[in-house]
N, C-alpha and C positions, 0 to 999 in steps of 0.2 A: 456749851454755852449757847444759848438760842441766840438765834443774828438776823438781821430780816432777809440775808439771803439764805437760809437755812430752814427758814420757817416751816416751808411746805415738807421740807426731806424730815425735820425733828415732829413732826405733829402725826405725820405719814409711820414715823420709824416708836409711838411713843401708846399711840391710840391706832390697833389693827382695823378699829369699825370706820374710821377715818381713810384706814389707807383702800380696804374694803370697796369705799364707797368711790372715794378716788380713782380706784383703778376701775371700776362700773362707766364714771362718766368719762374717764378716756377712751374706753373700749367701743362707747356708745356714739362716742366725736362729741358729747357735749361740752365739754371744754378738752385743751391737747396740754401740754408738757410746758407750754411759752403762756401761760393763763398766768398772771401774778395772784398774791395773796389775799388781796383783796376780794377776787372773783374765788378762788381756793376754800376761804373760808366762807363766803356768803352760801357758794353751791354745795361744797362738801360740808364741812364741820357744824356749818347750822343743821342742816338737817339733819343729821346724827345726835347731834345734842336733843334736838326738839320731840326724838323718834325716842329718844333714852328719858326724856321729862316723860314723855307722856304715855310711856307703856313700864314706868318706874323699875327704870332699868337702874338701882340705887348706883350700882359700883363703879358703872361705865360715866354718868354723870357726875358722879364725886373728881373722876379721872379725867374729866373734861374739864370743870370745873376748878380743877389744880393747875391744868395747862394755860387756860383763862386766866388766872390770878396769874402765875409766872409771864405771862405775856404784859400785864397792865402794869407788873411792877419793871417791867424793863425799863432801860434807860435810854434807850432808844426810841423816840417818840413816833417811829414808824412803825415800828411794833406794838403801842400800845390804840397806834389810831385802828390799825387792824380790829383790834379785840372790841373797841367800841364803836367804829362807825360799820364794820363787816359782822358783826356779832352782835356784842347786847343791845345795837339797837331792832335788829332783825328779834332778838329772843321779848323785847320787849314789846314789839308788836305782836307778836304772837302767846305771851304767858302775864298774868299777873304778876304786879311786884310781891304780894304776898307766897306767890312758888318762886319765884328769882330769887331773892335777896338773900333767904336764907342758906340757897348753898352757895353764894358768893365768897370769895374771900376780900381783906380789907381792900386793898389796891384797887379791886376789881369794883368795888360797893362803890368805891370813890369815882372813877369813871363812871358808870351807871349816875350817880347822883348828878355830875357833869352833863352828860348826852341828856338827861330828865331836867336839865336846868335849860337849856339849850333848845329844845323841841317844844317845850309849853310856853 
């Protein structure tokens, strides 16, 4: 079960290009081991996502993409702030809602619609 203290170990242990990248920026001292989620997901996981959008990496982003969705449908609202203030709004400055939405899942569409109600 994802927990928001688990977040980083389940994302790390779920998607290797995540952990990949994770263990890149600890190696490099860009962020260390006591970074929370919020910085976890802004530095790692966006950019992996955005590097798998844009050099259509289909199966790595469908798997991103899933983790996203289980993240927005938690019931834990620290974990779904993650996914929308650390993530879709980082991916929405950087991609069309016409490449976002369609590999969104529902939960996920629904935050998104929220952060885009919220920012304009």
């Amino acid at each position: 079960m994802l927990t928001y203290d688990n977040l980083i170990s389940s994302v790390n242990e779920i998607i290797p290009e995540v952990k990949n990248k994770y263990d890149e920026l600890i190696k490099t001292g860009i962020i260390d081991n006591e970074v929370g989620n919020h910085i976890v997901f802004g530095y790692v996981y966006v950019p992996v996502l955005s590097y798998a959008i844009k050099t259509g990496k289909k199966e790595l982003v469908k798997n991103m993409f899933s983790f996203l969705e289980e993240m927005a449908s938690s019931e834990d609202r620290r974990i779904v702030e993650v996914c929308d203030q650390s993530v879709l709004e980082a991916l929405n400055d950087e991609f069309d809602d016409n490449v976002l939405i369609p590999l969104m899942g529902e939960n996920t569409k629904v935050g998104f619609a929220a952060l885009k109600s919220y920012m304009y």
